[in-house]
C-alpha positions in Angstrom: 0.0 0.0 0.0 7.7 4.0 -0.1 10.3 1.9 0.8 11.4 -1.4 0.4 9.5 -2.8 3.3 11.3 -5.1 6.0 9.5 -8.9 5.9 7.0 -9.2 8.6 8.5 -10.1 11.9 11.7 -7.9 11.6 9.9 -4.8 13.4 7.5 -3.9 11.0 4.4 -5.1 12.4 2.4 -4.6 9.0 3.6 -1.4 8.3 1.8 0.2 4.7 3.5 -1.3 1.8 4.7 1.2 -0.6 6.0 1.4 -3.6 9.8 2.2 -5.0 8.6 2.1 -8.9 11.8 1.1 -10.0 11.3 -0.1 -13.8 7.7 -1.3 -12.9 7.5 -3.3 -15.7 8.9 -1.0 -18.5 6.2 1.3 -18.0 3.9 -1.2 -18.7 -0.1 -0.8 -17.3 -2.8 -3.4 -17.5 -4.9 -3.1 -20.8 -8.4 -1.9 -20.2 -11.0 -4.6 -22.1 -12.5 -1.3 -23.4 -11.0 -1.6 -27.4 -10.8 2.5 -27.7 -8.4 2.6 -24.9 -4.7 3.4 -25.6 -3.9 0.3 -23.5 -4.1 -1.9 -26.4 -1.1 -1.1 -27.9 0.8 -2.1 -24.3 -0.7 -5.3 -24.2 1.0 -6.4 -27.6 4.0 -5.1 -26.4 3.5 -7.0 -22.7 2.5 -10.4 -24.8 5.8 -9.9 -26.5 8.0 -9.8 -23.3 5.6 -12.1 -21.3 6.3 -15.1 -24.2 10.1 -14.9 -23.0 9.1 -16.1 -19.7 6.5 -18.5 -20.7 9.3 -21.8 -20.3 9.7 -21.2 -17.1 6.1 -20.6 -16.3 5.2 -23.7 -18.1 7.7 -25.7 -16.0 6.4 -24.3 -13.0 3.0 -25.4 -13.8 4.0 -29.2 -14.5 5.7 -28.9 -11.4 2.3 -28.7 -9.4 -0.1 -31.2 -12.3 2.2 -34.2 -10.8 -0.1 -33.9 -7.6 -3.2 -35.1 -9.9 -3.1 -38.7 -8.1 -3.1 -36.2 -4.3 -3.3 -33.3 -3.4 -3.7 -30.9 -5.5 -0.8 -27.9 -5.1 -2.3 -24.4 -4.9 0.2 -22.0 -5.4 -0.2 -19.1 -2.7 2.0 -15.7 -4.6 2.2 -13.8 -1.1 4.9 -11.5 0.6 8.1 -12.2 2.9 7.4 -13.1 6.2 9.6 -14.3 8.5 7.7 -14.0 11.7 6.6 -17.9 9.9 2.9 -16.9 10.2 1.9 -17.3 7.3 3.6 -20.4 6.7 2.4 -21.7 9.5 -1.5 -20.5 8.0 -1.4 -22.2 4.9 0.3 -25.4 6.5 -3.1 -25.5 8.6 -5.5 -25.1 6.2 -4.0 -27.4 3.9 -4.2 -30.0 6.7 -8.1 -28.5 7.3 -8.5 -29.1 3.6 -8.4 -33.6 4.4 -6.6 -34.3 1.7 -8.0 -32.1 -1.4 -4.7 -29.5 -1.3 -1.4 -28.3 -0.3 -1.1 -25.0 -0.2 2.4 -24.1 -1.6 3.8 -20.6 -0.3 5.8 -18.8 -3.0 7.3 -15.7 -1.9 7.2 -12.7 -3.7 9.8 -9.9 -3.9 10.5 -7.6 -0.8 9.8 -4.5 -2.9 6.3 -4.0 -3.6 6.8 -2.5 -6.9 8.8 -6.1 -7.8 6.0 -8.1 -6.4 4.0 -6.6 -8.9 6.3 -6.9 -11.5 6.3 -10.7 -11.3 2.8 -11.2 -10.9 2.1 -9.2 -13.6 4.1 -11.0 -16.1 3.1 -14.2 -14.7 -0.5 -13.4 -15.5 0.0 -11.4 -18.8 1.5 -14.6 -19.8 -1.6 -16.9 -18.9 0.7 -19.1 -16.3 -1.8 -21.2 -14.6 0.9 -22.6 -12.1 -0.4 -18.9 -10.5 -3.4 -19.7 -7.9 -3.9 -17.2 -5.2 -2.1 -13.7 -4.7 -1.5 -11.3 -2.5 -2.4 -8.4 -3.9 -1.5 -4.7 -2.3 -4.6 -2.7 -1.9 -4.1 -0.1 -4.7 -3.3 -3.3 -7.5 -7.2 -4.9 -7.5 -9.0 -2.0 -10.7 -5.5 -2.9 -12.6 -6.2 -6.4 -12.0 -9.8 -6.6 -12.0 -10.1 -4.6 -15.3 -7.5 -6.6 -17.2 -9.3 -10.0 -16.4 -6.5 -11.5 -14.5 -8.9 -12.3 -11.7 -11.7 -14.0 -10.8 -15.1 -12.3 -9.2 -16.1 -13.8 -5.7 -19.8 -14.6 -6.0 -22.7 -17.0 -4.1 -21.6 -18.3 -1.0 -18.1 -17.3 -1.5 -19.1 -13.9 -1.6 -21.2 -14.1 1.5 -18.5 -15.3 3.6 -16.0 -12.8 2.2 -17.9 -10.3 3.1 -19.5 -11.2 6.7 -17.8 -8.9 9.6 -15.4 -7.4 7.2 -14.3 -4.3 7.9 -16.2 -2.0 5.2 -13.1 0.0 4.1 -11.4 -3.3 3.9 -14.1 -4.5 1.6 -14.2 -0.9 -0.7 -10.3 -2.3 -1.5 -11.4 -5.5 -3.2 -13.9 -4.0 -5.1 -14.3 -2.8 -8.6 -17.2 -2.1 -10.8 -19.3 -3.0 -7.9 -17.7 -6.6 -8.1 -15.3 -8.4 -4.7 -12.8 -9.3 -7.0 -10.6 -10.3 -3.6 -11.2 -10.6 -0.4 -9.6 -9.0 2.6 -6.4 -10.3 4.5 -5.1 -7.9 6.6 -5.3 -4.0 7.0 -3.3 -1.3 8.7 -4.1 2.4 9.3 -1.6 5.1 10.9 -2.1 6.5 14.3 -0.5 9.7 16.3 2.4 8.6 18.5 4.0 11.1 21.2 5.7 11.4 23.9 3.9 11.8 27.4 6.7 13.3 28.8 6.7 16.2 26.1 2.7 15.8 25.8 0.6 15.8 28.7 -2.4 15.9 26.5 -2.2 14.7 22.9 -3.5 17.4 20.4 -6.7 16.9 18.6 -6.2 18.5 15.3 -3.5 19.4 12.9 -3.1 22.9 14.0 -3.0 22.4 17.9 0.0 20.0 17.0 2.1 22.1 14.9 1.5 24.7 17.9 2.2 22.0 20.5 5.2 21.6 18.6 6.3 25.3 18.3 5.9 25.8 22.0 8.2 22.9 22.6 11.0 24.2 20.1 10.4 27.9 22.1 11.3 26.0 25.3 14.3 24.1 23.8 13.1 20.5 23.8 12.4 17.7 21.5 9.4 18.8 19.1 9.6 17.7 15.7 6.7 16.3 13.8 7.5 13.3 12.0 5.8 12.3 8.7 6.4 10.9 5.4 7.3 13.5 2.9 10.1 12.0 0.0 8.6 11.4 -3.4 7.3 7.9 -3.3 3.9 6.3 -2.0 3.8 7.5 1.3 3.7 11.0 0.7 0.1 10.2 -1.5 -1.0 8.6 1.4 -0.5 11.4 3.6 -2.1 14.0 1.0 -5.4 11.9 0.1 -5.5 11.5 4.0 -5.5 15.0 4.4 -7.9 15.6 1.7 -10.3 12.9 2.7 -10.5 14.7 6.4 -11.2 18.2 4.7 -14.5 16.0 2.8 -12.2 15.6 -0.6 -11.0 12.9 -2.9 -8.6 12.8 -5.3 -11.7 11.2 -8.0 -15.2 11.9 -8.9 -17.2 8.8 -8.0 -17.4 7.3 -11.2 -13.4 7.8 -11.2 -13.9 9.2 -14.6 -11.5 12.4 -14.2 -10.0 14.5 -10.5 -12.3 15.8 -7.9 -9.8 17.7 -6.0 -11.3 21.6 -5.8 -11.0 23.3 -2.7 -10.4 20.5 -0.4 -7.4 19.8 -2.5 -6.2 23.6 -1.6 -7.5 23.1 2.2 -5.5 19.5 2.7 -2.2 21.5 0.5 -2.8 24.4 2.8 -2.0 22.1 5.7 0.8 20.1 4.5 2.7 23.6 3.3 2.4 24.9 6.7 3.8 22.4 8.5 6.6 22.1 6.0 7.5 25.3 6.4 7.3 26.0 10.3 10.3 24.7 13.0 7.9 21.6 13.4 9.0 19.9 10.4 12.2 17.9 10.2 14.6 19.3 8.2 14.7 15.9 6.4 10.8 15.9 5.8 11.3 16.3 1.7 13.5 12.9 2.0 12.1 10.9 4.6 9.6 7.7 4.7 8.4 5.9 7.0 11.7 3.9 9.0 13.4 7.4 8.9 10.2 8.9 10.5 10.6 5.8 13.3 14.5 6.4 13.7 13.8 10.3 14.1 11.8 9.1 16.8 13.6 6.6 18.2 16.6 8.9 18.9 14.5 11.4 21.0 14.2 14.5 18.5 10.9 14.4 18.1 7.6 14.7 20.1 4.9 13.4 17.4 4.8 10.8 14.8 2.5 9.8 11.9 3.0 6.5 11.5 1.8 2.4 11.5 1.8 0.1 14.1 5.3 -1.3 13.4 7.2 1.9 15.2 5.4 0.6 18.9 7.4 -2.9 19.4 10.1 -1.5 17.5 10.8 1.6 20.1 10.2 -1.1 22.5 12.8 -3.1 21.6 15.4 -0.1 20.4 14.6 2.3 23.1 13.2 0.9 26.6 13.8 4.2 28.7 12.1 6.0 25.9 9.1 3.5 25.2 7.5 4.2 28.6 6.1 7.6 27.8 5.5 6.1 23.8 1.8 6.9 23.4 -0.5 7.0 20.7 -3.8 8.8 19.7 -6.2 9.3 16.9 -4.8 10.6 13.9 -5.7 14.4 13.9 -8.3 16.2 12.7 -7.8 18.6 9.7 -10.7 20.4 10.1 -12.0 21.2 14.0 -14.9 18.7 14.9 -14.6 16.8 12.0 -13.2 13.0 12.0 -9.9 12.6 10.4 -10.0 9.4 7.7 -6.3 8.2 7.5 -5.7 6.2 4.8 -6.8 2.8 4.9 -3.8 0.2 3.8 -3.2 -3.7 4.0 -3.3 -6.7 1.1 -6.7 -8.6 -0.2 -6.4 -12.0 -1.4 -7.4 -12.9 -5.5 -7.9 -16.0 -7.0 -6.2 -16.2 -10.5 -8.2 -16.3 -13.7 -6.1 -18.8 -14.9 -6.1 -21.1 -12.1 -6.8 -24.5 -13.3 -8.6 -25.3 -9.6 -10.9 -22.2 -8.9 -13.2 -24.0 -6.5 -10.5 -24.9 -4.1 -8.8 -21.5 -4.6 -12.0 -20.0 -3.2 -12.0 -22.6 -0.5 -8.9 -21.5 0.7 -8.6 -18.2 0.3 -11.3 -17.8 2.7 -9.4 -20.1 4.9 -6.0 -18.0 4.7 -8.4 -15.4 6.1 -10.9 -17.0 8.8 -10.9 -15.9 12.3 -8.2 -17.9 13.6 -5.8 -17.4 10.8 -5.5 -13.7 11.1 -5.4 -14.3 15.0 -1.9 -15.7 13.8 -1.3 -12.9 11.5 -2.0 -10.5 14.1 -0.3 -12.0 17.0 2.5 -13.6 15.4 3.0 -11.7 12.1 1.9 -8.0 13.5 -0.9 -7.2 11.2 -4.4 -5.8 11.8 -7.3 -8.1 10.9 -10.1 -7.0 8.4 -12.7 -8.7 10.6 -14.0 -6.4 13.2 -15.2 -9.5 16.3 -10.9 -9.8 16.8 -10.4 -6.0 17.8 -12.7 -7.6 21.1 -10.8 -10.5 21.4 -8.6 -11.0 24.3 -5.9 -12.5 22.5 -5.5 -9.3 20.4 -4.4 -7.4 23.4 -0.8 -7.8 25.0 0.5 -7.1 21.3 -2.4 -4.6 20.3 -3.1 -2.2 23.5 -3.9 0.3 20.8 -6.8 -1.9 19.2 -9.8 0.1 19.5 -7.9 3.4 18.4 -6.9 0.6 15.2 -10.6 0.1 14.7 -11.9 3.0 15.0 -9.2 4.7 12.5 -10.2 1.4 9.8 -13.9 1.9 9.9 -13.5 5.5 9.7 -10.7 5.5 7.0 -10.7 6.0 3.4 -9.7 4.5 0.6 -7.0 5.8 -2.1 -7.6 6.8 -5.8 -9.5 3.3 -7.2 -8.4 2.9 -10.7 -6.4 1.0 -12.9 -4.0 3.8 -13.8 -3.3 4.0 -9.4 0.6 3.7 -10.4 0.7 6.6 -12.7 -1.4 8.8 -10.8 0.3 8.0 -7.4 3.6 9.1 -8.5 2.3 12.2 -10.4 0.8 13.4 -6.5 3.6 12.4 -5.1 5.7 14.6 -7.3 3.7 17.2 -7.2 3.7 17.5 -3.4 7.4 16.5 -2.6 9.3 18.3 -1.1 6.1 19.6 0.8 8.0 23.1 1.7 7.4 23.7 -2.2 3.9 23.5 -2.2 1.5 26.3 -3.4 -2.5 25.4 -2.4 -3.5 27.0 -5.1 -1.3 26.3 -8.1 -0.8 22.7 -7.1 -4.0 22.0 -6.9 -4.6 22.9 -10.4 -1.4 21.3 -11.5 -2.7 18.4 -10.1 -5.9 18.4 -11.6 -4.2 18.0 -14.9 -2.1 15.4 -13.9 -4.8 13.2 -12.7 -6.9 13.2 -15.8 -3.7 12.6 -18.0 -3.2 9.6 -15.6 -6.5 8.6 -16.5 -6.3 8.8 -20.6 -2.9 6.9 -19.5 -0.6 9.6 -21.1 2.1 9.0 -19.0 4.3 5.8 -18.2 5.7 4.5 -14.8 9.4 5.2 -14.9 
């Protein structure tokens, strides 16, 4: 959902997965099915380059036929995880499955952008050795719209769906189809010190005071948030717009909303940029600089995802006992904030050759006891609201119900198969923040967005 994110169980409880965009495929976008698109023309070209990988792909799905006389082997394309949760999720509901599969874990890339690389050629070239993914929740319109994926319907559907978080859900859908279904989520929260802090500031404004009146008396006080030119400086902007009642997209996502909650959320962003609250590193730093900053006691506030809160336990112990946390702020006064929601949904490959079982155990990577592991073990927030009340959630969450209340109150970023393009084009355009003007950049990114849209720009 930035940097090249650490495997789960190496301090990043679930932190958002971002994206590099190194190469991303040659530029390459999933085709639209509509014929008078421009996509077309990439689609030859990706049939081209996917035909050089088809050996392998071939190999790899004779490799898994041999079970014909078993098991069958369902290939499960997820991310790194060394915590050994979710190895130890699909090795338990292959043994629930009695006998009908194995679920095979293949990991993907550590970078985001390269996990989408791979699955993307993988599909563009038909390989049906690919079962279930992983996909990042910004991938699903790209994925949806070039028929890579299957829709989850009847009974499937149902269970998908049943005490799943609703911004969870909005993820996985497109063209009011669930073309996945929720695995885990993961939402930012205010950290700060108590012993700066007594209080922890409601709104945007009281904490870039808060701050100034620290700085004034000499003490720790930066604000530290994600501001290089990469994913997690998007997030923070269509955060900041969604509390001021914006998005980036009219609802059909046929060309940019934006208008003057665009110059309200800008407005923000410049001022803190630009004031002795910001880092001097802000225009450069993501989200394990933002954690380090922290870490090393120079600042009093943080932006940032669960993973920072056993990590400053671990790093700093004298420091951790006045670690807090609160709602993210407000942007506007007496209005909710809606932090960006983040996480993976899983997705059942077109060209699976065993659909039924993929559905079978998709919803079984996901049940209630599986992300019980994913949570506890793995450090990742569960998409199904009845384990924020569980007991067993709490020595490792203490922070649950702020979690849930941030996830059902979050929003969702820019749904649309051009996401890549238009991600990096915000980013850009509000990178380094200090450079911002409300006004101007709003308009700039106006245009931006709807070239994203006709897909008149490529993904360097």
């Amino acid at each position: 959902m930035g940097e090249s994110l650490r495997p789960r169980g190496i301090g990043s409880a679930g932190g958002d997965r971002t994206h590099t965009w190194v190469g991303s495929l040659m530029g390459y976008i999933a085709p639209r099915r509509n014929p008078g698109r421009r996509a077309r023309s990439r689609f030859r070209y990706m049939t081209a380059v996917a035909s050089a990988i088809m050996l392998p792909s071939l190999l790899a799905a004779c490799a898994s036929a041999h079970a014909a006389t078993g098991p069958v082997t369902l290939n499960f394309y997820a991310n790194p995880d060394v915590s050994g949760a979710t190895a130890k999720v699909a090795a338990a509901c292959s043994a629930q499955s009695h006998g009908q599969y194995t679920i095979s874990y293949q990991v993907l890339p550590l970078a985001s952008d390269q996990q989408r690389q791979q699955l993307v050629r993988r599909l563009a070239a038909h390989d049906n050795s690919v079962d279930i993914m992983m996909l990042d929740v910004t991938w699903e319109p790209e994925f949806a719209e070039a028929g890579w994926v299957l829709p989850w319907t009847g009974s499937d559907k149902q269970q998908a769906e049943t005490g799943t978080l609703k911004p969870a859900l909005e993820t996985a859908i497109w063209h009011n189809q669930l073309v996945a279904v929720p695995d885990f989520s993961n939402t930012e929260l205010l950290w700060y010190r108590s012993d700066l802090v007594k209080t922890p500031p409601a709104t945007w404004a009281q904490m870039i005071n808060d701050s100034i009146q620290l700085a004034a008396e000499g003490k720790p006080h930066y604000i530290e948030i994600q501001g290089a030119q990469y994913e997690g400086t998007t997030v923070w902007f269509n955060t900041m717009l969604a509390s001021a009642g914006g998005s980036v997209l009219t609802p059909d996502a046929e060309q940019a909303s934006l208008g003057a909650p665009a110059v309200t959320a800008l407005g923000m962003m410049k001022r803190l940029a630009t004031s002795v609250a910001a880092d001097p590193s802000l225009g450069v730093q993501e989200e394990n600089q933002n954690r380090l900053a922290m870490e090393a006691g120079t600042a009093a506030f943080e932006l940032n995802y669960p993973f920072v809160y056993p990590s400053m336990k671990s790093d700093n112990p004298a420091l951790f006992k006045y670690f807090k946390w609160a709602p993210y702020p407000e942007l506007v006064a007496g209005q909710p904030a809606h932090a960006t929601i983040g996480g993976t949904d899983l997705a059942v490959s077109a060209y699976s050759r065993y659909p039924k079982l993929d559905f079978q155990a998709a919803l079984c990577l996901r049940d209630q006891a599986s992300q019980l592991e994913n949570a506890t073990v793995g450090g990742l927030p569960p998409t199904l609201v009845s384990l924020y009340s569980d007991p067993a959630m709490f020595p490792d969450y203490p922070f649950h119900a702020d979690i849930l209340r941030g996830l059902e109150t979050a929003s969702v970023r820019p749904e649309t198969p051009a996401y890549q393009i238009l991600s990096i084009d915000v980013s850009h355009l509000v990178s380094p923040p200090a450079d911002i003007d409300p006004a101007s950049t709003e308009k700039s990114m106006a245009g931006e967005v709807d070239d994203a849209l006709q897909e008149k720009g490529l993904i360097p």
